[in-house]
C-alpha positions in Angstrom: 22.3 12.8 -6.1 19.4 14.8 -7.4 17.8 15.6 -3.7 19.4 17.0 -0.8 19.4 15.3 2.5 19.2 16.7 5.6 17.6 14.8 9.4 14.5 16.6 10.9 14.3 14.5 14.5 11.8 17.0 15.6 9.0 16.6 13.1 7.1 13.5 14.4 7.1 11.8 17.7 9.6 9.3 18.1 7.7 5.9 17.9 9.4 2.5 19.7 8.7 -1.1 19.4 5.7 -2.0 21.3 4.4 -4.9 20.3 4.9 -8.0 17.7 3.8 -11.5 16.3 4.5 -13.9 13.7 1.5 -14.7 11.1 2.1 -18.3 11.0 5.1 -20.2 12.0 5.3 -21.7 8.1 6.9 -19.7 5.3 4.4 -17.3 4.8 5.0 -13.7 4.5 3.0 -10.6 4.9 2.0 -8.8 2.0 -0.5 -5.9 3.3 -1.4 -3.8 6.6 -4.3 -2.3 7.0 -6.1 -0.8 10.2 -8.8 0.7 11.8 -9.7 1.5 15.6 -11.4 -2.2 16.0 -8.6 -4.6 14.4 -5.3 -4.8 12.4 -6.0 -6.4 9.5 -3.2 -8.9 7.4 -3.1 -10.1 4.4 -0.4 -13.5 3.5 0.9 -15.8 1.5 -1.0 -18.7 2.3 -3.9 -16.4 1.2 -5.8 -15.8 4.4 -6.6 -12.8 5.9 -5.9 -12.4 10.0 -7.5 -10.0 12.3 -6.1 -8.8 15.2 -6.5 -7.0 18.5 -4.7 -3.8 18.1 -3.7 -3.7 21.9 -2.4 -7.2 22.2 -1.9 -8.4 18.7 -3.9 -11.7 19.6 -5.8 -13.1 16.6 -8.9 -12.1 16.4 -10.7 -13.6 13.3 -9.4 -15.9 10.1 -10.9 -14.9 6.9 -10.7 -17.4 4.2 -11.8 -17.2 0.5 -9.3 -16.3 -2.1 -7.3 -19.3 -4.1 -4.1 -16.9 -5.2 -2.2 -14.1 -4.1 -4.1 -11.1 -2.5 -3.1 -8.3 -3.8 -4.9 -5.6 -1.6 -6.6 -5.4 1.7 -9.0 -2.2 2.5 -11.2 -1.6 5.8 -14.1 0.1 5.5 -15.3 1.4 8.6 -15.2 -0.6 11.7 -16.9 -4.0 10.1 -16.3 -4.0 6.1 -13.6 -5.7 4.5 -12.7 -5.8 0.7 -9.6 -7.7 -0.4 -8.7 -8.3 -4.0 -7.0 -11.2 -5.3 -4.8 -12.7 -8.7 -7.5 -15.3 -8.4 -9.9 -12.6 -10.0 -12.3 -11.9 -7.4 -12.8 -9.0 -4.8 -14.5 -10.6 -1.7 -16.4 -8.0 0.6 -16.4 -8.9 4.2 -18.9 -8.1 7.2 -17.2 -8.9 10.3 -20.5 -9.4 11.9 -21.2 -12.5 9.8 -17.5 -13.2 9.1 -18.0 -16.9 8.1 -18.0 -16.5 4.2 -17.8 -13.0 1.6 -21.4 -11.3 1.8 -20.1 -9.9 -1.9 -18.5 -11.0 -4.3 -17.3 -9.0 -7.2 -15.7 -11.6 -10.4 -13.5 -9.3 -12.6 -12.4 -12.9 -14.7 -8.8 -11.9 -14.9 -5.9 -11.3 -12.0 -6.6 -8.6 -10.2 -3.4 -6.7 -9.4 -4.7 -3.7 -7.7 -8.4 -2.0 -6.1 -9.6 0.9 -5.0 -12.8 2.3 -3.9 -14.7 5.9 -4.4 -15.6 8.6 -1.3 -19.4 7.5 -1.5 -18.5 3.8 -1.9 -20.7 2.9 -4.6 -18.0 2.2 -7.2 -15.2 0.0 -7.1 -12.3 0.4 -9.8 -9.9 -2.7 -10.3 -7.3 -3.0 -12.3 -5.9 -6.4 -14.4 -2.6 -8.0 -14.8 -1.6 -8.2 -18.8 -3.5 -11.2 -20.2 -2.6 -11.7 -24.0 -2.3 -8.2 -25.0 -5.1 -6.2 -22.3 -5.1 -5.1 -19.2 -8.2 -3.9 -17.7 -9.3 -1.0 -15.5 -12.6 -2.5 -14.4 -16.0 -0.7 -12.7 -18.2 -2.3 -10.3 -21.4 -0.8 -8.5 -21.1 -1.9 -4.7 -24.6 -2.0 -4.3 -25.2 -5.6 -7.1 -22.1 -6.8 -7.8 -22.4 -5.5 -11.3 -19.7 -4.2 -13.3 -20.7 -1.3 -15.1 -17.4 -0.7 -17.3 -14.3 -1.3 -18.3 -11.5 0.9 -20.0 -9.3 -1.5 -22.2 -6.9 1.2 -24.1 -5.5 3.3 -21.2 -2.3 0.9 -20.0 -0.5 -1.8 -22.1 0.6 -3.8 -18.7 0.0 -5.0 -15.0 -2.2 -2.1 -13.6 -0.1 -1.7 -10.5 -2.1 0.8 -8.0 -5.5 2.4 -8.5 -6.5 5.6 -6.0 -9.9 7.1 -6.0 -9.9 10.9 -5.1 -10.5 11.7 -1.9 -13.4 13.6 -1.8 -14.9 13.6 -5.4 -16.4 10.5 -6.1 -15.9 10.3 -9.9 -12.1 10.9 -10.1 -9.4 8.3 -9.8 -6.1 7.9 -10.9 -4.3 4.3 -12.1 -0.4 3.4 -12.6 1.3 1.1 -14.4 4.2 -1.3 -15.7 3.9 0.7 -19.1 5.1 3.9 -16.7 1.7 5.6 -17.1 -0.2 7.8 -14.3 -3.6 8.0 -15.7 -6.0 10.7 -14.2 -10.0 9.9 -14.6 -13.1 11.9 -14.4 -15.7 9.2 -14.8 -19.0 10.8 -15.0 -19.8 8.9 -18.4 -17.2 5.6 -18.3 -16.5 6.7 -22.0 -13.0 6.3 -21.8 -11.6 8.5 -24.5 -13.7 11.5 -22.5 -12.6 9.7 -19.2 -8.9 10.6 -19.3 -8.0 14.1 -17.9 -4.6 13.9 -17.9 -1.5 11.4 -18.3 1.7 11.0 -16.4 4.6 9.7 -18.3 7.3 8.3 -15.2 9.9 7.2 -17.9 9.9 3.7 -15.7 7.3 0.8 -14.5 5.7 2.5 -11.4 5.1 0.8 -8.2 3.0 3.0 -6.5 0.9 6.4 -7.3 -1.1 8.5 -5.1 -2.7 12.1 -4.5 -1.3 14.3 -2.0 -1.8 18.3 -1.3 -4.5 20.1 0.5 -7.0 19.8 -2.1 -5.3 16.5 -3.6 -3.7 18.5 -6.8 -0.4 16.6 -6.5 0.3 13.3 -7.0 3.6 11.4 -6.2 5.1 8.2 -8.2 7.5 5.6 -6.8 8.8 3.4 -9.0 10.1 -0.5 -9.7 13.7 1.0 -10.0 13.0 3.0 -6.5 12.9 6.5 -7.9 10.1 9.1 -6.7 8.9 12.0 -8.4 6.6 14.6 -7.5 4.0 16.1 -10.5 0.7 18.0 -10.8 -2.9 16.7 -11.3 -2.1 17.9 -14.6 0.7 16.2 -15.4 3.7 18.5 -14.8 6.7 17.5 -13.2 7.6 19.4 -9.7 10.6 17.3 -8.4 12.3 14.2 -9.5 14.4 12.8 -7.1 15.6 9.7 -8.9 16.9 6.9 -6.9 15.9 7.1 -3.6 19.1 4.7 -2.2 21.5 7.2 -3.0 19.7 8.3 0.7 21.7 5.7 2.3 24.1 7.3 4.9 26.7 4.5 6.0 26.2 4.3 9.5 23.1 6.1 9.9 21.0 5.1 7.3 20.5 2.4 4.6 17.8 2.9 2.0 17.1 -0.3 -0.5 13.5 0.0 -1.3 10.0 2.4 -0.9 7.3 0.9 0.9 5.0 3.7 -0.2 4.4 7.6 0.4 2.1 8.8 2.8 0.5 12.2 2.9 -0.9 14.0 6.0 -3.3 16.1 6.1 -3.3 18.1 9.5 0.1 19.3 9.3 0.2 19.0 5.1 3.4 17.3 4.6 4.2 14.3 2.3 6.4 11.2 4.1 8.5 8.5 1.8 8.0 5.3 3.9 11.5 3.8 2.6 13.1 0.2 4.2 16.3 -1.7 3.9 16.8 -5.2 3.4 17.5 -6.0 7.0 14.0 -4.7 8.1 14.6 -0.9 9.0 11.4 1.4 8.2 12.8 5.0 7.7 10.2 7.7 8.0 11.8 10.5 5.5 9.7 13.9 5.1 9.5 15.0 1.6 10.6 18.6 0.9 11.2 19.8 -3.7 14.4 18.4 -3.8 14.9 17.4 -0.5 14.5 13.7 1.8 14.3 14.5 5.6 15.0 11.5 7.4 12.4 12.2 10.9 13.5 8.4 12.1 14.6 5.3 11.5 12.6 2.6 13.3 14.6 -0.6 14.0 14.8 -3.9 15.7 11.4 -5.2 14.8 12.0 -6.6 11.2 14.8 -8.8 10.3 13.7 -9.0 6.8 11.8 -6.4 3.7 9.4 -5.1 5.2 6.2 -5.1 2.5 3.6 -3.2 4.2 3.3 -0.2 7.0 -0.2 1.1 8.1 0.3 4.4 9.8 -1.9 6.6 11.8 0.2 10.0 12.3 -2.8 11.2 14.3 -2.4 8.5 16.8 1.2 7.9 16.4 0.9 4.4 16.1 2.6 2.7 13.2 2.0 -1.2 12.2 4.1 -2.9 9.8 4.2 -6.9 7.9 7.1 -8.1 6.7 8.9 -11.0 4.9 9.8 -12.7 8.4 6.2 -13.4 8.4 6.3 -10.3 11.7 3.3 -8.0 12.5 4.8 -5.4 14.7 3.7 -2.7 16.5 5.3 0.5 16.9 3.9 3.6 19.0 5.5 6.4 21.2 5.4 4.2 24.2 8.2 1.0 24.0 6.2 -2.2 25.2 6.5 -6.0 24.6 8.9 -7.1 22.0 8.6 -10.5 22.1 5.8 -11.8 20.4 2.3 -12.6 21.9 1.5 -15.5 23.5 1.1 -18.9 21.5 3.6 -17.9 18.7 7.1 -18.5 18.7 10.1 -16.4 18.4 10.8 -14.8 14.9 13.3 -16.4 12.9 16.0 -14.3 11.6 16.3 -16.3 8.1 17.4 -15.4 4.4 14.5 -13.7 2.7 12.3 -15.5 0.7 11.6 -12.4 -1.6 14.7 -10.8 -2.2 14.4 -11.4 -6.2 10.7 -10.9 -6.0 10.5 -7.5 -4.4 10.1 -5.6 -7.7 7.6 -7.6 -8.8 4.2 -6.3 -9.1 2.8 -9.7 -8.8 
C-alpha cells in the first residue's frame, strides 16, 4: 500500500439519509448532480435533464434537447443551465423561459467534457477522438462563436476540463493519453498556451485544482489511482490504487467518484464508492486516506455522481439504480417522494461500463 490509513470521525459532521427518489421508473441511470440553493439538478440516460425541489425532491422542471449521452451538467447561478452532450452541442438554459436552449453552442464532434471561466465569457470543451483529433474547443458565451481550438495538446477522449478559479484565462484539461495540460490562454496560440504538462503514467478520469491559491492539482485515474502534483507539474504524493483502502468489515473501496477541495477549512476529500452503493468521504493527507464517514443505505448500486456543499452539510448523490438521494445532518424520509415507486435493488447496468469515459 503506498498511503497510510487511518479514520478521522471528527472532521465533518456526520450526514444521514434524508431524503430520496427514483429518476424514472425505466432503466435509466443517473450520470451527473449538480446543485444550487433553488433546485437539484440531474442529468440521465434517457437524455433529459430533471429539476428538483431540494427540500422534497419533487420534480420540478423537465429539460429536453440533447439526442446522446450528456456528459456534463453545470448551474450557473440560480437560473442558468449549461449541459454538454456526445451529440456535439452545449445547450444553455434559462429557467425562466425553460421551454427550449436560449444558447446553443455546436462544437460538430462528441463532446466528452465542459467547463466554463470565473467571468463566464468563455467556455472550453473538449472532444472525444474522431479519426486521429481530439479537440479542446473555445466559445465566447456572449454569440455562440467559437473563437479557438487547440488540436495537438491530447491524442484521445478529453476526459475533464477545469477553468481556474479565480483567473479567467487559466484552465487545465485531462485525458485518455494520461496528460494534465495546464493553459494560460491570453492569446489561444496553443504552443504559447501550454504552461505546464502532467504526465499520470495512466488514462485519467478526473483532474482538478485544489490549495489556497489553486497551486495543486489532484488526478484520479481509469485504473482508480490518485495522485497529488504542483501547478507545475511535480509530483507531491502518489497514492496508487485507491481500493487497497478497503478495510473488510469497515470499509470497501471499488471506485472514485471525484475529489473535492474545501476551501474554509483547506482540506482536500476523495469522494470514493463501492459497488453496492456506499459513498466514503476520505480526507486526503501526503500519503495518507482518512476515512471521516461512510454513508450507506441509500444506493444499492455505483454511485456516478455526488454534489456536495460542506458549508451546508448537505450531500446529494445519482446513482445507477436510477436514485437521487439526499443526505444531510438531520435523518428524514427514506422512502422515496410521492408518485415514484420503490427502488429496485437490481444487477447494475454499468458494471463493465464504469471506466469508460464515454
Amino acid at each position: 500500500m503506498a498511503f497510510q490509513f487511518s479514520q478521522a470521525n471528527d472532521l465533518l459532521p456526520q450526514l444521514h439519509l434524508n431524503r430520496s427518489t427514483l429518476f424514472s421508473l425505466d432503466d435509466s441511470y443517473i450520470y451527473d448532480v449538480n446543485a444550487n440553493s433553488s433546485h437539484v439538478v440531474v442529468s440521465a440516460s434517457n437524455h433529459q435533464i430533471k429539476l428538483y425541489n431540494p427540500a422534497t425532491l419533487s420534480i420540478a422542471l423537465t429539460l429536453d434537447y440533447h439526442t446522446e449521452k450528456i456528459s456534463k451538467i453545470l448551474t450557473h447561478g440560480e437560473q442558468m443551465i449549461f449541459s454538454a452532450s456526445m451529440d456535439g452541442s452545449i445547450a444553455r438554459w434559462d429557467l425562466r423561459t425553460p421551454a427550449s436552449p436560449v444558447q446553443i453552442f455546436q462544437a460538430h464532434m462528441p463532446l466528452c467534457s465542459f467547463d466554463i471561466n470565473s467571468n463566464e465569457a468563455m467556455i472550453a470543451a473538449g472532444t472525444e477522438l474522431v479519426v486521429s483529433e481530439a479537440k479542446l474547443k473555445f466559445f465566447d458565451t456572449r454569440q455562440t462563436k467559437q473563437i479557438a481550438e487547440f488540436v495537438e495538446s491530447h491524442n484521445d477522449d478529453i476526459t475533464h476540463i477545469q477553468c481556474h478559479p479565480t483567473i479567467p484565462t487559466q484552465l487545465i484539461s485531462a485525458s485518455t493519453d494520461g496528460l494534465i495540460c495546464n493553459y494560460s490562454v491570453e492569446q489561444f496560440d496553443e504552443d504559447e498556451a501550454i504552461l505546464s504538462v502532467i504526465n499520470s503514467g495512466s488514462s485519467v478520469n478526473r483532474a482538478g485544482y485544489f490549495g489556497p491559491n489553486s497551486e495543486y492539482v489532484y488526478c484520479l485515474t481509469h485504473i482508480e489511482t490518485l495522485s497529488l502534483h504542483s501547478i507545475e507539474g511535480d509530483l507531491i504524493s502518489d497514492f496508487q490504487d485507491i481500493r487497497k483502502a478497503t478495510q473488510p468489515g469497515l470499509l470497501e473501496v471499488d471506485y472514485a467518484i471525484d475529489c473535492q477541495y474545501d476551501a474554509a477549512t483547506q482540506r482536500l476529500y476523495l469522494i470514493a464508492g463501492s459497488n453496492s452503493g456506499d459513498i466514503n468521504l476520505m480526507h486526503v493527507n501526503v500519503g495518507q486516506l482518512q476515512l471521516c464517514q461512510s454513508l450507506k443505505g441509500g444506493h444499492t448500486e455505483v454511485v456516478r455522481s455526488v454534489a456536495w456543499n460542506p458549508q451546508t452539510n448537505i450531500l446529494y448523490s445519482g446513482g445507477e439504480d436510477s436514485k437521487l438521494c439526499t443526505w444531510t445532518t438531520t435523518p428524514g424520509i427514506i422512502e422515496p417522494a410521492s408518485g415514484n415507486s420503490v427502488a429496485r435493488g437490481v444487477p447494475s447496468r454499468m458494471q463493465a461500463k464504469r471506466h469508460s469515459p464515454y
